[in-house]
C-alpha positions in Angstrom: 26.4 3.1 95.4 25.8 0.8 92.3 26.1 -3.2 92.3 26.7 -5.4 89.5 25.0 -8.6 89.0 27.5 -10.5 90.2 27.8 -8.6 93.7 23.9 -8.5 93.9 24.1 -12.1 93.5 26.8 -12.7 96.4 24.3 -10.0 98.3 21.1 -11.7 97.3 22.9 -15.4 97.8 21.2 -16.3 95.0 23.4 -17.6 91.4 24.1 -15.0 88.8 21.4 -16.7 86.5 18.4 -16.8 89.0 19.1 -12.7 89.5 19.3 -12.7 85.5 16.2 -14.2 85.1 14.2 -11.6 87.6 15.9 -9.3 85.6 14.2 -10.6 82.2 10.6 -11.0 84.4 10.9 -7.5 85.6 10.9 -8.6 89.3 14.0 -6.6 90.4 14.9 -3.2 90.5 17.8 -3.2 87.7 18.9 -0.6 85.5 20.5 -1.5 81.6 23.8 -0.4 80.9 25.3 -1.4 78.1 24.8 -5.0 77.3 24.9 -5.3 81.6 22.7 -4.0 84.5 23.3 -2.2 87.5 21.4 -2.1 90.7 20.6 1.1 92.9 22.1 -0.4 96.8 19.4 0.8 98.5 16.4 -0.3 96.2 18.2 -3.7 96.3 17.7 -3.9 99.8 13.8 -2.3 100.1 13.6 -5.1 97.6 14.8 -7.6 99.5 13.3 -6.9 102.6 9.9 -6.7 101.3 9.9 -10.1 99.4 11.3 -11.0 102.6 14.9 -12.0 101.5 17.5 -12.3 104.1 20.7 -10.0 103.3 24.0 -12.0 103.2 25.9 -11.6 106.3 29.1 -10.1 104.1 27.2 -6.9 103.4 28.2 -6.2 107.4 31.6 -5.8 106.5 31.2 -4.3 103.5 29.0 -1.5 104.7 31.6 -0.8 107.4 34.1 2.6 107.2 37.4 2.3 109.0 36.6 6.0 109.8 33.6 5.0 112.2 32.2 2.4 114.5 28.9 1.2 112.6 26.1 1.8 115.0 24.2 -0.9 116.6 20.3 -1.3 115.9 20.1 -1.9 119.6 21.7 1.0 120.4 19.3 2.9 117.5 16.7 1.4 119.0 17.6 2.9 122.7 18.3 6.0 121.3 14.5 6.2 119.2 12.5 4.3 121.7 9.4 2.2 121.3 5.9 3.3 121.5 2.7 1.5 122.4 -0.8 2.1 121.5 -0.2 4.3 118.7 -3.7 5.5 117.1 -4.7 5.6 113.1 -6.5 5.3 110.4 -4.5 5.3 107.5 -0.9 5.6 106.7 -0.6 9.0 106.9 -2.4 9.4 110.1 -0.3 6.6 111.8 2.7 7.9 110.4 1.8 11.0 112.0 1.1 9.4 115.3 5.0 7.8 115.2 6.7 11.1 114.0 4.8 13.2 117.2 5.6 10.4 119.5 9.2 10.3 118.9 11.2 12.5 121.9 14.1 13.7 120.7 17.1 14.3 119.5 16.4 18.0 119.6 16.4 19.9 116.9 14.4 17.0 114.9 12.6 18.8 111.8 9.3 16.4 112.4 7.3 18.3 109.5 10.3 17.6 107.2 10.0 13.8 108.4 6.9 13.2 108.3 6.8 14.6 104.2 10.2 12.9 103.8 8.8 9.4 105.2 5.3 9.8 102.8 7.6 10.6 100.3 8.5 7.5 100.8 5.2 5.5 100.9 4.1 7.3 97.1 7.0 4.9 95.7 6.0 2.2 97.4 4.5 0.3 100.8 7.5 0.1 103.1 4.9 -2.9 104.5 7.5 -6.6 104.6 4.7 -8.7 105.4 3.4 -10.5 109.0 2.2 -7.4 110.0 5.4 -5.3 109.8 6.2 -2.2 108.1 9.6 0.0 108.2 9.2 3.3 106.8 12.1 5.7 106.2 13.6 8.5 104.8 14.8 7.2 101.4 17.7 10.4 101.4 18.6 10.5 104.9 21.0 13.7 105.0 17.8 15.6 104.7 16.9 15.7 108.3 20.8 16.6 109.4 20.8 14.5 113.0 23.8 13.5 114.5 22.5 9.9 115.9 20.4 7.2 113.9 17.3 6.7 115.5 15.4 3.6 114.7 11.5 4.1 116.5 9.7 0.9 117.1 6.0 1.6 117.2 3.0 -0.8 118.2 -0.8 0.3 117.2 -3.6 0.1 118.6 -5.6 -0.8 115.7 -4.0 -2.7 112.9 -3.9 -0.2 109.3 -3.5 -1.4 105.8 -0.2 -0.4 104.1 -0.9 -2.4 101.2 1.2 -5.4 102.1 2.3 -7.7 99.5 0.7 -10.8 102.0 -2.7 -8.6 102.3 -2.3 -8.5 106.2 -2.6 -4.8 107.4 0.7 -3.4 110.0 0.7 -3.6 113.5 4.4 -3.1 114.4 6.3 -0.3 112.9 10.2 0.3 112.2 11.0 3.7 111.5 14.5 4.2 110.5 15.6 7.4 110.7 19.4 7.2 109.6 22.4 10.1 109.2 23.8 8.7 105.7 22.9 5.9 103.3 25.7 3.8 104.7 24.4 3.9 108.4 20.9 3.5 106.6 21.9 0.2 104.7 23.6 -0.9 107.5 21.2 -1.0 110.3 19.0 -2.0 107.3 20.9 -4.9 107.0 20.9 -6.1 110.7 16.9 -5.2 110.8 16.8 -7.5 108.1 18.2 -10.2 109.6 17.1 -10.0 113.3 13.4 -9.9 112.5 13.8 -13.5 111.1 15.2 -14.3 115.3 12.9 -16.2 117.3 13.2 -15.0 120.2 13.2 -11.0 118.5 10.0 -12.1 117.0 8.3 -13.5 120.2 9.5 -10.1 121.8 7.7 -8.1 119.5 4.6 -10.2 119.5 4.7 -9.9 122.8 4.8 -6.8 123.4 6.7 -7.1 126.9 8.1 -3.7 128.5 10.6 -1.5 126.4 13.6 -2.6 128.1 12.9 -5.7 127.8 12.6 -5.7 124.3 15.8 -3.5 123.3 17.7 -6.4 125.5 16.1 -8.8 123.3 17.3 -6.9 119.8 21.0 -6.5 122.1 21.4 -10.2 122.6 20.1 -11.2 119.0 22.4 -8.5 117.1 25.1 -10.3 119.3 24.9 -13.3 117.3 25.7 -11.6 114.7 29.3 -11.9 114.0 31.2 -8.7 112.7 34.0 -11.3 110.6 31.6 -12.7 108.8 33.4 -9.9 105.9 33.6 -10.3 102.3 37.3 -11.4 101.0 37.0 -8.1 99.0 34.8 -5.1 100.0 31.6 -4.1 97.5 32.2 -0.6 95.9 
């Protein structure tokens, strides 16, 4: 799932030049071929997201298969649950703490996702800033699941995951997806919802479960599914 510059700029909604020139400072994820450059789809995003970049709303459509209904993050969220008062140290330790507090679906391989989702952490903090972090499984066909999960987790004690802002993670995403696609998608929403007000007062609230899944529901609900680009990305 490659992008050229030009559909990383309509992604990015930033001009063609301006993704040129954090090509030339070495501030993007590109990759020379030719006299051009290619992007890796889900770096771009994890880029995005940590320098907290919203997505443009045409990568909805885009990420979309006529063979499936995209799942919804509230319904991800539903089916992962959320967690309070989760206990750790360290990354490893609270990533631990998330991965043995999850309940289902069955058959859920948690050694293979707790290795997959430090795996993930070596490359990089998954850490966006304000005290937010979403970790995931960078190839999610590892863990063969049927359902995206996406686990919201709240800890006790705020951890350092070596935030680009400096301030350590209190409130926890995990994404745990059944193909890229469904991966960059609910990556996508994620992105965007997080920057809702009343989604952010929820989660520094920390209200009841419910009430917070019906909070992500009637957010994601704003988001409008036409908002497609004229021509689909590859």
């Amino acid at each position: 799932m490659q992008l050229t510059v030009k559909e990383a700029s309509r992604l990015l909604k930033l001009s063609e030049s301006a993704v040129y020139r954090l090509i030339r400072k070495k501030e993007i994820p590109a990759y020379p071929v030719g006299k051009s450059y290619l992007f890796n789809r889900v770096e771009l995003f994890e880029w995005a997201i940590a320098k907290n970049i919203t997505v443009s709303p045409e990568v909805m459509g885009a990420l979309s298969d006529a063979t499936m209904i995209p799942p919804t993050l509230g319904d991800a969220l539903a089916e992962g649950g959320v967690y309070f008062g989760l206990d750790g140290g360290d990354k490893q330790s609270v990533l631990k703490a998330v991965v043995e507090a999850i309940q289902g679906p069955q058959g859920l391989d948690k050694e293979a996702l707790l290795a997959a989702l430090m795996a993930r952490e070596l490359l990089a903090s998954t850490a966006i800033g304000n005290g937010i972090a979403i970790p995931h499984v960078r190839n999610p066909v590892v863990l063969n699941i049927e359902k995206p999960l996406v686990v919201l987790s709240f800890l006790k004690t705020p951890v350092d995951f070596s935030a680009l802002d400096g301030r350590p993670v209190d409130t926890l995403f995990t994404l745990i997806s059944t193909t890229v696609r469904v991966h960059l998608h609910l990556l996508a929403r994620l992105s965007f919802l997080l920057h809702n007000s009343a989604v952010q007062s929820a989660l520094a609230g920390r209200g009841q479960a419910g009430e917070i899944i019906k909070t992500v529901r009637t957010a994601e609900n704003t988001l409008i599914p036409s908002a497609a680009p004229a021509g689909p990305l590859p």
